[in-house]
C-alpha positions as CSV (number, residue, x, y, z in Angstrom):
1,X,4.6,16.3,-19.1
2,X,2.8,12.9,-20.2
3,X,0.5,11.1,-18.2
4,X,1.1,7.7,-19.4
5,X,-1.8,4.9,-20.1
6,X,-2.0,2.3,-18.4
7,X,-0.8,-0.2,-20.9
8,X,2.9,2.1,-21.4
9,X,2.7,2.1,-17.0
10,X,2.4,-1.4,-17.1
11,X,5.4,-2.2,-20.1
12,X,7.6,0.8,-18.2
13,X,7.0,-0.6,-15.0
14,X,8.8,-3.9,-16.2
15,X,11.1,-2.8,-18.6
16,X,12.1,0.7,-17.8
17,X,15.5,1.9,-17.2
18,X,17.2,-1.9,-18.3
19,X,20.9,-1.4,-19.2
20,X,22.1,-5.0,-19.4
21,X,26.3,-6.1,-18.6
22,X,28.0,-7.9,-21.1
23,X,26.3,-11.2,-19.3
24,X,22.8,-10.5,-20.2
25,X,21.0,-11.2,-17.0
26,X,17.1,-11.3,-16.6
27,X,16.9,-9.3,-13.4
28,X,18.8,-6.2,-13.0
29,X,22.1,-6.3,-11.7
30,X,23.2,-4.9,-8.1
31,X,26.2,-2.5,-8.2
32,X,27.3,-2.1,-4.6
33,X,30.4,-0.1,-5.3
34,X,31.1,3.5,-4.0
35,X,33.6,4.6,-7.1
36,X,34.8,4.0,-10.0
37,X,37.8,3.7,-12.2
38,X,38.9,6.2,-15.4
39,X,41.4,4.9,-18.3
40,X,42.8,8.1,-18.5
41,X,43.5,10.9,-16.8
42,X,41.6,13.2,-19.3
43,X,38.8,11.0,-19.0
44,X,38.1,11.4,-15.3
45,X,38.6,15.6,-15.9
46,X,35.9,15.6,-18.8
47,X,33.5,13.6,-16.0
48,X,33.8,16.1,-13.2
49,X,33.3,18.7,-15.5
50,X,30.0,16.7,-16.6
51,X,31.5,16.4,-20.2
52,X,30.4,12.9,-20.2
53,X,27.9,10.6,-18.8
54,X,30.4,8.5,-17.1
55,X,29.5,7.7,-12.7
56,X,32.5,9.0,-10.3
57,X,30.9,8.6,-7.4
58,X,28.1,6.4,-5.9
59,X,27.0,9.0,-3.8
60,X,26.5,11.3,-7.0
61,X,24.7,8.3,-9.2
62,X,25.1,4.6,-9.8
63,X,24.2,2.4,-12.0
64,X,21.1,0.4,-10.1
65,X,20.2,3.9,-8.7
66,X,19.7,4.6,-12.2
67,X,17.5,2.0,-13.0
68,X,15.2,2.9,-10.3
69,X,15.6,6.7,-11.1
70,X,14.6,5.9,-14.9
71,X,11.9,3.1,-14.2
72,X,10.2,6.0,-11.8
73,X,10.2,9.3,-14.1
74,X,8.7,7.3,-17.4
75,X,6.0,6.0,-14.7
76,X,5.7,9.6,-13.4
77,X,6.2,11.2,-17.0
78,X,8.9,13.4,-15.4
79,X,12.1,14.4,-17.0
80,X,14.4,13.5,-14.6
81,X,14.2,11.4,-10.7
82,X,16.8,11.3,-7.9
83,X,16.3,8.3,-5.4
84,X,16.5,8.7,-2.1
85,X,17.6,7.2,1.0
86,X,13.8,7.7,2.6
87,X,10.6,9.9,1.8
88,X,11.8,12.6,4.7
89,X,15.1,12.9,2.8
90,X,13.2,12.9,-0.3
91,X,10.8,15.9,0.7
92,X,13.6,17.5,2.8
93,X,15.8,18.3,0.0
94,X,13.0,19.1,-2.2
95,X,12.5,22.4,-0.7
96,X,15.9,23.1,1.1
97,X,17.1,22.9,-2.2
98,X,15.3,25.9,-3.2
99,X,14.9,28.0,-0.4
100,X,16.8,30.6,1.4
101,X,16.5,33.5,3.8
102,X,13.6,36.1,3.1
103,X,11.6,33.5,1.1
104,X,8.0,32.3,1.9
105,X,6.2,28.9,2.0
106,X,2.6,28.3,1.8
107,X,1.6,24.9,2.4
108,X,-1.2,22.8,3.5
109,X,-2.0,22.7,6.9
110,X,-2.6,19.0,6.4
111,X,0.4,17.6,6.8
112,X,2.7,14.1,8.0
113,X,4.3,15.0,11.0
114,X,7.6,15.0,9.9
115,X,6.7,17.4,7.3
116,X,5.2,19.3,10.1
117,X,8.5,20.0,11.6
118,X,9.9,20.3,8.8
119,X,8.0,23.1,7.8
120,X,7.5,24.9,11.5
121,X,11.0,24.2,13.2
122,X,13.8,24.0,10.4
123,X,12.4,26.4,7.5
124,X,11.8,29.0,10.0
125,X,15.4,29.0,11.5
126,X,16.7,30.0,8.1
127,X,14.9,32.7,7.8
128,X,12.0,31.4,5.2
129,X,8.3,32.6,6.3
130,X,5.9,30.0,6.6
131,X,1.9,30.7,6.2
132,X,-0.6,27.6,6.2
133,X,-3.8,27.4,4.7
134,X,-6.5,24.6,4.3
135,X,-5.8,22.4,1.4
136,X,-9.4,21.9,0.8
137,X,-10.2,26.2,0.8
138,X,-9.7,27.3,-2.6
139,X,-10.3,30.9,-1.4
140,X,-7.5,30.7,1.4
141,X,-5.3,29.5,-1.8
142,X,-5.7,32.1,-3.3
143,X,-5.6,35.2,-0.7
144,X,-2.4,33.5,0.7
145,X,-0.5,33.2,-3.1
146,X,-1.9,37.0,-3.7
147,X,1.3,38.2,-2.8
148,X,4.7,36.4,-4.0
149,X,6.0,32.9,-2.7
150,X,8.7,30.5,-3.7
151,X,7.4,27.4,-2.9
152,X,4.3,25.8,-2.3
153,X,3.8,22.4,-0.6
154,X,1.2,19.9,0.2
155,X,0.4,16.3,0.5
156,X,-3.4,15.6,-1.5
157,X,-4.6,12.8,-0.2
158,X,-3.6,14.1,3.1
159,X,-2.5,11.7,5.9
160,X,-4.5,10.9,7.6
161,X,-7.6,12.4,6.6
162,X,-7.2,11.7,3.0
163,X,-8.4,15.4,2.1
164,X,-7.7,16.5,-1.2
165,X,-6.2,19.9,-2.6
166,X,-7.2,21.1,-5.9
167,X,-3.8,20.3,-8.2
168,X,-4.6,22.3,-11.2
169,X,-6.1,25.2,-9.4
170,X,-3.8,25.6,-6.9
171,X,-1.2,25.2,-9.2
172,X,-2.5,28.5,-11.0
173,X,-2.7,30.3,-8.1
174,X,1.3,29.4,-7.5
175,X,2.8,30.3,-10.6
176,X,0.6,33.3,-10.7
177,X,2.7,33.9,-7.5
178,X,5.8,32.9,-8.5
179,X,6.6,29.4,-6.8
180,X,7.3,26.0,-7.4
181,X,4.7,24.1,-6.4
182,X,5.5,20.7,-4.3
183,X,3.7,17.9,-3.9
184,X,4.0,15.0,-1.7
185,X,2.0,12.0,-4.1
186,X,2.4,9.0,-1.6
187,X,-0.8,8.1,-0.8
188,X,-2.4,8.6,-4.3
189,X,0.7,6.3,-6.0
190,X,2.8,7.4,-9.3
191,X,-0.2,4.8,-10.8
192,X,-3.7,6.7,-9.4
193,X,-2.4,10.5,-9.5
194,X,-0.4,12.5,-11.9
195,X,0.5,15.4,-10.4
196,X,3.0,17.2,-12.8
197,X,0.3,16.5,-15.6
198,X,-2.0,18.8,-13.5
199,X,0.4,21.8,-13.0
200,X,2.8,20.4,-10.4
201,X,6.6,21.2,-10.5
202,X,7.9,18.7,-8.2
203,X,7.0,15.3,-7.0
204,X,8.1,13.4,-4.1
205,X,7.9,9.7,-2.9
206,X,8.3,8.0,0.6
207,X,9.5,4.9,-1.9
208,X,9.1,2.9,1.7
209,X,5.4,2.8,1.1
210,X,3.8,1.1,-1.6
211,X,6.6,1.7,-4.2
212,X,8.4,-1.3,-2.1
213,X,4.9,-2.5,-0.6
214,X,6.3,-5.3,1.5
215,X,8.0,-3.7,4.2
216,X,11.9,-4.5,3.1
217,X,13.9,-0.8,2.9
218,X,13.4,2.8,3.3
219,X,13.9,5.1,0.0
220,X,12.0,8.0,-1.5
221,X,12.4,9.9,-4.2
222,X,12.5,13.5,-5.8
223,X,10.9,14.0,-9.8
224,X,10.6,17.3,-11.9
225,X,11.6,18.9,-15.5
226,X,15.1,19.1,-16.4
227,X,15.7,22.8,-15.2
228,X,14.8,22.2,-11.6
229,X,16.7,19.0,-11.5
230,X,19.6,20.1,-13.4
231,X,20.5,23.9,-11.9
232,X,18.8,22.9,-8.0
233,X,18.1,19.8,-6.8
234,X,21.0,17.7,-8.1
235,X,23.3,20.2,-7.2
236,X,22.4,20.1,-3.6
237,X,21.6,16.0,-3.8
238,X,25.6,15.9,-4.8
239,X,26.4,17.6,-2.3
240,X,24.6,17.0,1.1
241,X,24.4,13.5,0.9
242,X,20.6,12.3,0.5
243,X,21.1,9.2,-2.0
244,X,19.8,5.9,-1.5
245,X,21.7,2.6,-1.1
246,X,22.1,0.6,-4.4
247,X,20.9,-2.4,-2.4
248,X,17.5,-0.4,-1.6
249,X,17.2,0.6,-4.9
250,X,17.8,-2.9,-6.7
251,X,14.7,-4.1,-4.0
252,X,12.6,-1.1,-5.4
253,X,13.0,-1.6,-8.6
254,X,11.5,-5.0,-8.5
255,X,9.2,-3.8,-6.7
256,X,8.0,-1.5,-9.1
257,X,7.5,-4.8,-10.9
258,X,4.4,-5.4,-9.5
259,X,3.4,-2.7,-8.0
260,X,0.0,-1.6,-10.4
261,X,-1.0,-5.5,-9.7
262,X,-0.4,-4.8,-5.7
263,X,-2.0,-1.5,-5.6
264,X,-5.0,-2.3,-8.0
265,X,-6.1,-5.2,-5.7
266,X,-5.3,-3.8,-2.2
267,X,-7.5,-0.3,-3.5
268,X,-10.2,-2.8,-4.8
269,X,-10.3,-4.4,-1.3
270,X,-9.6,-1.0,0.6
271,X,-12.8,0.3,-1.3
272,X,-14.8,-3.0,0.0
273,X,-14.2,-2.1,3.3
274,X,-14.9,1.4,3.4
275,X,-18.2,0.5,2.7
276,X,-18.7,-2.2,5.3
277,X,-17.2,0.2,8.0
278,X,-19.5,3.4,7.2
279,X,-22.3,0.1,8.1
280,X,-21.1,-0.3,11.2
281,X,-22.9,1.0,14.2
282,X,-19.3,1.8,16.0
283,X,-18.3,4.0,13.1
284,X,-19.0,7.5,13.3
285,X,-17.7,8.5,10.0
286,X,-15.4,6.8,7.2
287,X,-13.1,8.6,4.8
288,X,-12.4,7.4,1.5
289,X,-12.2,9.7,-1.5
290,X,-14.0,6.9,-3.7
291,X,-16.8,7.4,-1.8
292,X,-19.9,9.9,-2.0
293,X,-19.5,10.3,1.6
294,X,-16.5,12.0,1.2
295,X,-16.8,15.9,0.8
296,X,-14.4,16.1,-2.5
297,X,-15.9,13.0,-4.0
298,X,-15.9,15.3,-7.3
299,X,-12.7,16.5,-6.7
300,X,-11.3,12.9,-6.1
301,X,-13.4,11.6,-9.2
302,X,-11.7,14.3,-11.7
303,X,-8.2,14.3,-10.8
304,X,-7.2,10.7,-9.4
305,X,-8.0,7.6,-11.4
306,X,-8.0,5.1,-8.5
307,X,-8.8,6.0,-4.6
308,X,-5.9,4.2,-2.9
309,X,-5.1,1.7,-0.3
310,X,-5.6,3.8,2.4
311,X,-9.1,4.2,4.5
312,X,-9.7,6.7,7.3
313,X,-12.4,6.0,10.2
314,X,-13.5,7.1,13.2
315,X,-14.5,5.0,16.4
316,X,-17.3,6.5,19.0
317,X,-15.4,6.0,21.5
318,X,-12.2,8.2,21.1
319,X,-9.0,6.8,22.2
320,X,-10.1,3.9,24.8
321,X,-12.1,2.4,22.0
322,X,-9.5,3.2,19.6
323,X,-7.0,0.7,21.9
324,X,-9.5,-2.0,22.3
325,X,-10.0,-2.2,19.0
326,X,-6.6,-2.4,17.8
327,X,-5.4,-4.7,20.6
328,X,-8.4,-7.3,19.6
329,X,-7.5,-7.6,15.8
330,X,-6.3,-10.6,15.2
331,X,-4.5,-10.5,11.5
332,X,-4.4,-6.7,11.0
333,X,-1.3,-5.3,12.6
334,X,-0.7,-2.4,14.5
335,X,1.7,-0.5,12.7
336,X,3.0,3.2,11.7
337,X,3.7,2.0,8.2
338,X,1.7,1.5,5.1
339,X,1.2,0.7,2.0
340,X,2.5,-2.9,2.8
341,X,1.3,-6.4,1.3
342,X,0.3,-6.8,4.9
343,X,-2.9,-4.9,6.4
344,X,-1.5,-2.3,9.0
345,X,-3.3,0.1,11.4
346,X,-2.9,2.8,14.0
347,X,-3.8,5.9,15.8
348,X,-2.7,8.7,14.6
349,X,-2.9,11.2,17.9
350,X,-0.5,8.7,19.4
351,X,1.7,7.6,16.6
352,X,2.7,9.7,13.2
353,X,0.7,13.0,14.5
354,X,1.5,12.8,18.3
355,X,4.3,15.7,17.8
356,X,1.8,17.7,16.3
357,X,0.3,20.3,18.6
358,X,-3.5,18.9,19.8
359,X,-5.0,22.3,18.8
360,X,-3.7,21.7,15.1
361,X,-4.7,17.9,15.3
362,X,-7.8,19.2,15.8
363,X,-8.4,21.5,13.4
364,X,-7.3,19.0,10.9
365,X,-9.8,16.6,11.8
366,X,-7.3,14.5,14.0
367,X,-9.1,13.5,16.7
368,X,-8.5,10.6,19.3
369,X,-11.1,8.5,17.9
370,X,-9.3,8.5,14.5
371,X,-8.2,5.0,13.0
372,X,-5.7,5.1,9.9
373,X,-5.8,1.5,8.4
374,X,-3.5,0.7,5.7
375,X,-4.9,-2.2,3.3
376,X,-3.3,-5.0,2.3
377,X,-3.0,-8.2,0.1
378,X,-5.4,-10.8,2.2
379,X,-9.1,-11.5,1.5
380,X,-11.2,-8.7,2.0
381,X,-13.7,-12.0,3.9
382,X,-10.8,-12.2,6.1
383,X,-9.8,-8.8,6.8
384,X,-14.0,-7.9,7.1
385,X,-13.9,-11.2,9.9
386,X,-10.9,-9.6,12.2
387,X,-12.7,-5.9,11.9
388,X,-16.0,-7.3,13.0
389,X,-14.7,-9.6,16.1
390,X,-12.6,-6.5,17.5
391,X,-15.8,-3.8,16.8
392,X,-17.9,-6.7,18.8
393,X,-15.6,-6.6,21.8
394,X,-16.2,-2.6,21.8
395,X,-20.0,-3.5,23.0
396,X,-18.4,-6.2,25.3
């Protein structure tokens, strides 16, 4: 796989996937159709047998789906990309795809909660063996892919604690094993982090996040080489259902427009502000792999290129100060979403991670003081000015 430079991200990001009409329009069109007509008879046979490239069916492709689809795997440097109609749906059918009874998981105990459940309460009822191991422990890595496994997962960052995992180490340790390794790239962005570049199989995207960055549709999508894509996943995307709206997926690919001149700034501002929080007197620690604080600083510095939008704290005060804090800010908003043009913040223990078990929480570093705050487009003076008059009213 090719990790592009940044001058062919920023062309593709523009210009990828473009298949003009016959009226030459500047900005891709919408097709919001759900079939499509044949001339002949034989034609539509030769298209169900896939004898052709011609659509049949908007649930199986369209033609804005494919602009999206095509715009994301020359940004990833994948051979093929399936949108989808949200990142759940996205990492959901990247390993049911793949999996059946008698097969084993090993994934990062680090995880979104969704994945969570994902992983502990619909895997298992098939019959596929889960074991969990801490991203950041190369040595439980490797003692748990000792023995053969079909899939490995893991998000790196992690949310919320932005830990990192090891890509091209744990990747060894995988194939060495015999599994597909799976990772969830959302917090790092297609722009910051090449997974597949690094030994990763599959890629997938909650598209919601920064890929649209202004809060407008849910979407994800699924990336890989041609043989995963072509023999499992697509297979399965046909025919359970997961495929994004052609409306969401015109929005996205616009997005993708600007999306390395959204995410550049909002990580230049995000790293700012790390920095001023690890200062403050309220803060008991900060998490933000650009910064030498963090405890895979190297790791973060070899294999991402840029440290995100995303910074992790944590308050002195647990969970009361937590709520005072959140319910004084004045322009950031309190919200489970990120990734957005607009600065958003919450608590995880009572919001994305509150299904997972407090014992787990904990061991992943979840505790109630824990802030996740998602950083936007405005002035880092402005953002730094609503942070400070909502830490004073802690000492109030």
């Amino acid at each position: 796989m090719t990790a592009y430079t940044s001058r062919q991200q920023q062309t593709r990001l523009v210009r990828g996937g473009i298949k003009r009409t016959g009226f030459r329009e500047t900005s891709e069109p919408i097709f919001i159709n759900s079939g499509y007509v044949f001339p002949e008879a034989e034609v539509a046979e030769a298209a169900f047998k896939g004898e052709n490239d011609a659509y049949v069916y908007s649930r199986y492709g369209n033609p804005t789906s494919s602009v999206l689809e095509e715009r994301l795997a020359l940004l990833e440097g994948a051979d093929l990309a399936r949108a989808t109609a949200s990142g759940m749906s996205a990492v959901f059918s990247a390993l049911a795809c793949q999996l059946e009874v008698g097969d084993r998981v090993v994934a990062a105990k680090e995880l979104f909660g969704s994945s969570v459940h994902i992983v502990t309460k619909i895997l298992p009822k098939w019959g596929v063996e889960v074991d969990f191991v801490k991203g950041s422990d190369l040595a439980a890595w490797k003692d748990a892919l000792s023995k053969p496994a079909k899939v490995v997962f893991f998000e790196s960052p992690s949310n919320p604690m932005l830990d990192l995992v090891d890509i091209e180490a744990v990747s060894e340790f995988a194939h060495k094993a015999g599994a597909r390794m799976v990772i969830d790239n959302v917090f790092a962005t297609p722009l910051f982090q090449k997974p597949l570049a690094l030994g990763a199989d599959v890629v997938v995207y909650s598209a919601t996040k920064h890929l649209d960055g202004q809060g407008r549709c849910m979407g994800g999508a699924v990336l890989g080489d041609r043989q995963f894509m072509d023999h499992l996943y697509i297979p399965f995307y046909r025919n359970t259902g997961p495929s994004i709206s052609p409306f969401n997926a015109w929005i996205l690919s616009k997005s993708l427009e600007t999306l390395e001149l959204r995410v550049e700034r909002m990580t230049e501002t995000a790293a700012h502000l790390a920095d001023w929080l690890e200062a403050h007197e309220s803060v008991k620690q900060v998490r933000y792999p650009g910064r030498r604080s963090h405890p895979q600083y190297e790791l973060a510095h070899r294999q991402m290129s840029g440290f995100g939008s995303l910074v992790t704290f944590e308050l002195k005060g647990g969970k009361d100060a937590v709520f005072k804090l959140l319910n004084s800010l004045e322009i950031v908003d309190i919200s489970n979403n990120l990734g957005d043009a607009k600065s958003l913040i919450c608590h995880p223990a009572t919001t994305t991670h509150s299904k997972v078990p407090e014992v787990d929480r904990g061991a992943a570093g979840i505790t109630d003081g824990v802030v996740r705050l998602s950083v936007g487009l405005e002035h880092p003076d402005d953002l730094i000015a609503d942070l400070s008059q909502a830490l004073f009213r802690l000492s109030a």
